[in-house]
VOVEX-925275 format. One line per 3 residues: their letters; for each residue x, y, z of C-alpha. Coordinates in nm, 4 decimals. Layout:
<rs>
A = X Y Z  ...
</rs>
This chain:
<rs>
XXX = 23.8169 11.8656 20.3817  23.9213 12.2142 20.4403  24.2624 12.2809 20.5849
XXX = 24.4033 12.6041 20.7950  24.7699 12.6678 20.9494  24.7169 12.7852 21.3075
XXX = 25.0066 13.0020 21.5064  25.2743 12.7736 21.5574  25.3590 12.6255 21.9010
XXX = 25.6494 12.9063 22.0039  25.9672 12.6691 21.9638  26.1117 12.7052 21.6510
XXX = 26.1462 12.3609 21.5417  25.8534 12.2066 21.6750  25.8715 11.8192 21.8645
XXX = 25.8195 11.5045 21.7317  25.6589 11.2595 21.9712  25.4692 11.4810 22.1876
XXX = 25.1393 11.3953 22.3842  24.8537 11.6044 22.2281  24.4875 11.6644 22.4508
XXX = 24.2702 11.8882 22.5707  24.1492 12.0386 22.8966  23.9450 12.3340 22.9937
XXX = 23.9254 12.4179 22.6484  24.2466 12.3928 22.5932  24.4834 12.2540 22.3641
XXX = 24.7847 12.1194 22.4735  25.1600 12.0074 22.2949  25.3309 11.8184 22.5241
XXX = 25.6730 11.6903 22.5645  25.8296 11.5509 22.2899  26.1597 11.5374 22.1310
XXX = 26.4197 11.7387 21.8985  26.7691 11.7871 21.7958  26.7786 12.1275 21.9172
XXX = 27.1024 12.2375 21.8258  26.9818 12.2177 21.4582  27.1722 11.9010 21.3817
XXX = 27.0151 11.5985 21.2482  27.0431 11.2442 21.3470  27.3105 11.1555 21.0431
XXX = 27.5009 11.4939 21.1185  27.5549 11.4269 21.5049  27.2497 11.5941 21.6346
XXX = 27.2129 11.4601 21.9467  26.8297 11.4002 22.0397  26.6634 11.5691 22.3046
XXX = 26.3441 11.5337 22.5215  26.1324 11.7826 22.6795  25.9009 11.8788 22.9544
XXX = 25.7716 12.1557 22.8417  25.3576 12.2068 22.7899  25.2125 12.4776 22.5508
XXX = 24.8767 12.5744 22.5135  24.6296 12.7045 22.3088  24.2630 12.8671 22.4049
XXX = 24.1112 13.0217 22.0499  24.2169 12.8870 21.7189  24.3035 13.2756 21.6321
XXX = 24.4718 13.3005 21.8846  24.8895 13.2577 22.0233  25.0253 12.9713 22.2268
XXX = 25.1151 13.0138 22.6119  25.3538 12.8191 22.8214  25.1324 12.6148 23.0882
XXX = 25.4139 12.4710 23.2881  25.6055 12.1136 23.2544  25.5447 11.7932 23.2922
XXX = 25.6878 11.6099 23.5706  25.9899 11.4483 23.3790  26.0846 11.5237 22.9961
XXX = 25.9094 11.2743 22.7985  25.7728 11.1750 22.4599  25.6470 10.9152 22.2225
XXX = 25.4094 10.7738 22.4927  25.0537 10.7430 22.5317  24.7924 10.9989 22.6014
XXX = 24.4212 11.1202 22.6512  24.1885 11.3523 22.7966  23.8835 11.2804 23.0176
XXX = 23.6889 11.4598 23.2653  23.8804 11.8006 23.2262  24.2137 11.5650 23.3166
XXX = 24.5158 11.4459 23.1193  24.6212 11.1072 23.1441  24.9749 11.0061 23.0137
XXX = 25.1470 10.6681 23.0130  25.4831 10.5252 22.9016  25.7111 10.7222 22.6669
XXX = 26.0952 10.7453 22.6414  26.3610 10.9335 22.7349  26.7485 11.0161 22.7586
XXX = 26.7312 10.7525 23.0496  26.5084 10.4839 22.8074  26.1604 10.3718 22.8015
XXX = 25.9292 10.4723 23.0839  25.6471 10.2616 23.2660  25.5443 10.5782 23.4453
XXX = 25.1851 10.6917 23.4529  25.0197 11.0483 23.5707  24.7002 11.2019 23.5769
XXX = 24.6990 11.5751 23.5242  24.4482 11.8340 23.6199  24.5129 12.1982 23.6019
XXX = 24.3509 12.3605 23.8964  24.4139 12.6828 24.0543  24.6330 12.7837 23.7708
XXX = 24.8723 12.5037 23.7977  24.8729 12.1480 23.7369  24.8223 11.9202 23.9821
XXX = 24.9725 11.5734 23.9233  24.9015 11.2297 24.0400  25.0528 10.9116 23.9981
XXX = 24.8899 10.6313 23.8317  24.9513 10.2343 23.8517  25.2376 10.2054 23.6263
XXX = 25.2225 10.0204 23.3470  25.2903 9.6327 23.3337  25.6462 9.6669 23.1698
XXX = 25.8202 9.9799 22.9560  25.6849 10.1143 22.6624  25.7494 10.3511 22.3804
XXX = 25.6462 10.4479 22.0684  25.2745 10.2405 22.0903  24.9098 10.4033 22.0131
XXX = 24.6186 10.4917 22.2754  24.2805 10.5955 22.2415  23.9890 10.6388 22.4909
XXX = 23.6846 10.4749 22.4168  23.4026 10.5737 22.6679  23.6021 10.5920 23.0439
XXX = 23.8270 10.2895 22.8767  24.2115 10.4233 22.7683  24.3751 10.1486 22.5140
XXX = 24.6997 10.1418 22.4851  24.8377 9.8910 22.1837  25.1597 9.8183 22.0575
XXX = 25.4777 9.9422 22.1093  25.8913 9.8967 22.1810  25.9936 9.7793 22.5600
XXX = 26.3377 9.9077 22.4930  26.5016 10.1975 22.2137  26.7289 9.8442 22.0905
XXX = 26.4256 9.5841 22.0914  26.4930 9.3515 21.8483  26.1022 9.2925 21.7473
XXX = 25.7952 9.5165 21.8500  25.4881 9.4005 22.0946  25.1554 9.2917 22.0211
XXX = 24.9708 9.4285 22.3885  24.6617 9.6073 22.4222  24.6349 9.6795 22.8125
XXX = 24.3050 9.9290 22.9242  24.2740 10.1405 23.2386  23.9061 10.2146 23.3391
XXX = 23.9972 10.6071 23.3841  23.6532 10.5929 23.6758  23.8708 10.3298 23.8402
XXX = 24.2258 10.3853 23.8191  24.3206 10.2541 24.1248  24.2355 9.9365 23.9799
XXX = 24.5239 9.9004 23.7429  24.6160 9.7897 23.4202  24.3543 9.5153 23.2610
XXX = 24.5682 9.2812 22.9943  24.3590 9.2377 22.6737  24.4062 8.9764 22.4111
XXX = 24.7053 9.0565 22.2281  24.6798 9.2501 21.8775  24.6500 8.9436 21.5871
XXX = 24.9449 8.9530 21.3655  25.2953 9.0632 21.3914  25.3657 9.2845 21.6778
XXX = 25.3787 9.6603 21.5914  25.4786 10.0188 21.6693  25.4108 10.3470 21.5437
XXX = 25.0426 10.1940 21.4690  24.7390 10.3847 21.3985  24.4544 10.3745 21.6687
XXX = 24.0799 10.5020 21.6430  23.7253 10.4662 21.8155  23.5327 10.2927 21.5127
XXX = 23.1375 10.2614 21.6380  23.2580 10.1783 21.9520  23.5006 9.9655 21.9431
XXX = 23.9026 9.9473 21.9301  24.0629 10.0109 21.5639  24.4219 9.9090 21.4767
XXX = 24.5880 9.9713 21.1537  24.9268 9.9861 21.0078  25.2312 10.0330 21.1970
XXX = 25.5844 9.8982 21.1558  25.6922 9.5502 21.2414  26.0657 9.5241 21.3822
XXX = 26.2677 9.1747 21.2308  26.5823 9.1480 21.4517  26.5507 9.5810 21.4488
XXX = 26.5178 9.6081 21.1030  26.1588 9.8132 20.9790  25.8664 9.5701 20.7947
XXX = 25.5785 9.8194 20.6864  25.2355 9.7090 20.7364  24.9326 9.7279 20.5722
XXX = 24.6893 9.4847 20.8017  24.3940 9.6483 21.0202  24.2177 9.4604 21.3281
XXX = 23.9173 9.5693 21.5538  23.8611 9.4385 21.9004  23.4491 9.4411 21.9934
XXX = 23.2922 9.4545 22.3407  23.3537 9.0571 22.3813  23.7424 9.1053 22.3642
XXX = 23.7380 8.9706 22.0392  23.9688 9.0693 21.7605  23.8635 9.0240 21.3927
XXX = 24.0297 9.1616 21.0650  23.8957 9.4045 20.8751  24.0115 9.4675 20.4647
XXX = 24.4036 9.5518 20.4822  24.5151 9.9030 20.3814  24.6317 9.9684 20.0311
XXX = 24.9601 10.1070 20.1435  25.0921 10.0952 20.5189  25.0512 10.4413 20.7018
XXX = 25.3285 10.4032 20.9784  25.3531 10.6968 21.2171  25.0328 10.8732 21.0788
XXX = 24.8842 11.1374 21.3233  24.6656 10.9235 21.5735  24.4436 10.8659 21.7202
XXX = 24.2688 10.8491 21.3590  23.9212 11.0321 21.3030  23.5883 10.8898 21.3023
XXX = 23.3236 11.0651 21.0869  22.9601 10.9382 21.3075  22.8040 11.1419 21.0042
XXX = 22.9559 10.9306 20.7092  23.0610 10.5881 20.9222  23.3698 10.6958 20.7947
XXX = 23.7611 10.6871 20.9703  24.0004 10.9602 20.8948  24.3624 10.8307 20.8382
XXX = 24.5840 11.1241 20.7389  24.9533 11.0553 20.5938  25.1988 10.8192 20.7404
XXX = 25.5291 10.7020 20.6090  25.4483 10.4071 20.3275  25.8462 10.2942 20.4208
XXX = 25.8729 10.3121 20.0277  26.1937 10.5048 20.0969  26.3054 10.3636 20.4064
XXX = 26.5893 10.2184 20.2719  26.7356 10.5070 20.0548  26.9731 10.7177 20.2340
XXX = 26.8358 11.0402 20.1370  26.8960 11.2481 20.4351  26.8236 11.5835 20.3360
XXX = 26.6848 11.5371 20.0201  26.4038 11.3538 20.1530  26.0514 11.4523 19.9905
XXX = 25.8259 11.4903 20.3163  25.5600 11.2348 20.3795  25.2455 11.1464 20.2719
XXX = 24.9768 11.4453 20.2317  24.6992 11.1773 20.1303  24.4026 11.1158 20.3306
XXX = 24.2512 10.7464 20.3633  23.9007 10.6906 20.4208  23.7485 10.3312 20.5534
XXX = 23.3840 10.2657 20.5503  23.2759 10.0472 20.7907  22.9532 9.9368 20.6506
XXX = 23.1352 9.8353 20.2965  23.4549 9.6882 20.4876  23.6527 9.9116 20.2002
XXX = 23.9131 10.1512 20.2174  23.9721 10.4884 19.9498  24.1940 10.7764 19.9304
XXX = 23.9729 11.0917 19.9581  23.9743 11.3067 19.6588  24.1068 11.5893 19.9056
XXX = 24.4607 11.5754 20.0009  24.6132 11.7876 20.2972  24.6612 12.1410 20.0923
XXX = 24.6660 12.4392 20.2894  24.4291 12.7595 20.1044  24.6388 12.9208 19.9053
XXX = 24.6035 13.2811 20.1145  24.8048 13.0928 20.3720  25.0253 12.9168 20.1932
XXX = 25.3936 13.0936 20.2808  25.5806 12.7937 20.2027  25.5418 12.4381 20.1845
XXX = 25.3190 12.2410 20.4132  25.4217 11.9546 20.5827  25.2065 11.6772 20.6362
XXX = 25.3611 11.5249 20.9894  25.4136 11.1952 21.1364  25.4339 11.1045 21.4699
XXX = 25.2160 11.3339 21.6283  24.9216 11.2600 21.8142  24.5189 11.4343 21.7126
XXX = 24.3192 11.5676 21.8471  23.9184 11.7287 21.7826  23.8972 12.0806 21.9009
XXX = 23.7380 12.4046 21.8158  23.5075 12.2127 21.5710  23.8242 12.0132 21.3425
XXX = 24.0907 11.8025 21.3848  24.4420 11.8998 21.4939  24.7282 11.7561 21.3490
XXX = 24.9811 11.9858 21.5387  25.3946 12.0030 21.5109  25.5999 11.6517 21.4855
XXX = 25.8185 11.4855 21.2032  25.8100 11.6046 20.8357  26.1103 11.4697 20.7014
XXX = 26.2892 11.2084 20.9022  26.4917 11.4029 21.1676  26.3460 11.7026 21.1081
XXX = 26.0628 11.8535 21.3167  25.7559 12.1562 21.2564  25.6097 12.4091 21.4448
XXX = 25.3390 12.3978 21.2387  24.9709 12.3084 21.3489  24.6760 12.2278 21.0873
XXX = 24.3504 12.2420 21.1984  24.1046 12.0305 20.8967  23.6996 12.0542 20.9065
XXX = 23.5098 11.8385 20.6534  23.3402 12.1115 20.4174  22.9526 12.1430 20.4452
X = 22.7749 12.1008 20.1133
</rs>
């Protein structure tokens, strides 16, 4: 793959947990949290959610401010369909949200709607839209939950007024932070982070869900990629998902603060026709005409494919400490 650095989104640190779509051509960062008086977690920073939506129209071009959403919010779930934005779920300041909207920007504002909320509080899970369905799997009900949930709920977006649909519950240990994709049509979920009365397992297991509801497990990963940018990318060309960093938790229990490394810059490949995963030869290395400083692979951040790539823009790139940055990755043509 081939890797650029778009403008930055205009906030100097950049959010982690924001909801990333498209609309009209546009781009949007949405939402999402910092510790904007430069402080991190371990220092006293005190965390901080916002509203705010930026947007981008040309990938050579600048980032405009396209009003707020209608509460500060992050770490939810998120998609686009029909030239609308739906968002569910998320935390803030207050806690975990069940709160759903629909967002359509009209007339040069947005114009929001709410949706059937969802069936409890949720943060930190994974969505992805296959065809008019929206998945949402995984997940914390509260910032203190002892263990992590194992729900997939769907919302036909052609029928919202119908609610919430409860799907068989993701095999294994209930997760957050998970990777989701759209494999061949069906629902993809890898990784993620297990919670044992609060404390972090890693994990490495990968399920998909077909048409009949039915979950079956596919080869585990060779390393968990917690937090990874997600939805993940599937390749119709090669049969091929896209899984790009993540935190392996193989320094999750050092206390490294500041002298934390950055996370993963590796890119792991699954091919669905030999049930096998591989790291791609390419890692995430920006050209070196571009390369000011060091680029930061980040973590919990959200994807999306625009202007011909995928986006992997702002979020975490050392724990407690968030980019502007936005990468924009196109597979090169032989």
């Amino acid at each position: 793959m081939k890797w650029n650095v778009l403008t930055p989104i205009p906030d100097t640190m950049g959010f982690a947990g924001a909801y990333i779509a498209t609309t009209d051509d546009f781009l949007l960062v949405m939402g999402g949290a910092n510790f904007p008086d430069g402080r991190a977690p371990w220092d006293g920073g005190k965390k901080t959610w916002t509203n705010k939506i930026f947007a981008l129209t040309d990938k050579q071009g600048n980032w405009t401010s396209l009003g707020h959403l209608p509460i500060p919010m992050g770490y939810g779930a998120v998609t686009s369909f029909q030239n609308s934005v739906f968002i569910a779920g998320g935390s803030n300041e207050e806690g975990h949200l069940s709160s759903a909207f629909k967002l359509t920007w009209q007339e040069n504002r947005w114009h929001i709607e709410d949706l059937p909320k969802l069936p409890f509080q949720l943060a930190n899970c994974s969505s992805v839209r296959i065809g008019s369905l929206w998945y949402i799997v995984g997940g914390i009900k509260f910032p203190d939950s002892p263990t992590a949930e194992s729900v997939c709920w769907r919302m036909d977006l052609t029928a919202t007024d119908k609610g919430w649909e409860v799907c068989p519950p993701i095999p294994g240990e209930g997760r957050m932070l998970s990777v989701v994709a759209e494999g061949k049509g069906n629902l993809v979920v890898l990784s993620g982070v297990s919670l044992q009365d609060g404390k972090r397992q890693y994990l490495q297991d990968a399920y998909v869900l077909d048409d009949n509801m039915r979950w079956s497990r596919i080869a585990d990963l060779p390393e968990s990629v917690a937090a990874a940018p997600s939805p993940a990318w599937f390749d119709c060309k090669s049969n091929n998902l896209f899984v790009f960093g993540g935190d392996n938790g193989a320094l999750a229990n050092q206390d490294l603060k500041h002298n934390h490394p950055g996370f993963s810059n590796r890119i792991l490949t699954y091919d669905f026709g030999m049930d096998l995963w591989h790291y791609s030869a390419d890692k995430i290395i920006i050209s070196e005409k571009q390369q000011h400083e060091k680029t930061w692979v980040p973590v919990t951040t959200g994807t999306a494919y625009w202007a011909g790539g995928i986006i992997l823009p702002s979020g975490e790139i050392r724990p407690g400490i968030r980019t502007p940055q936005v990468l924009w990755g196109t597979i090169k043509q032989d």
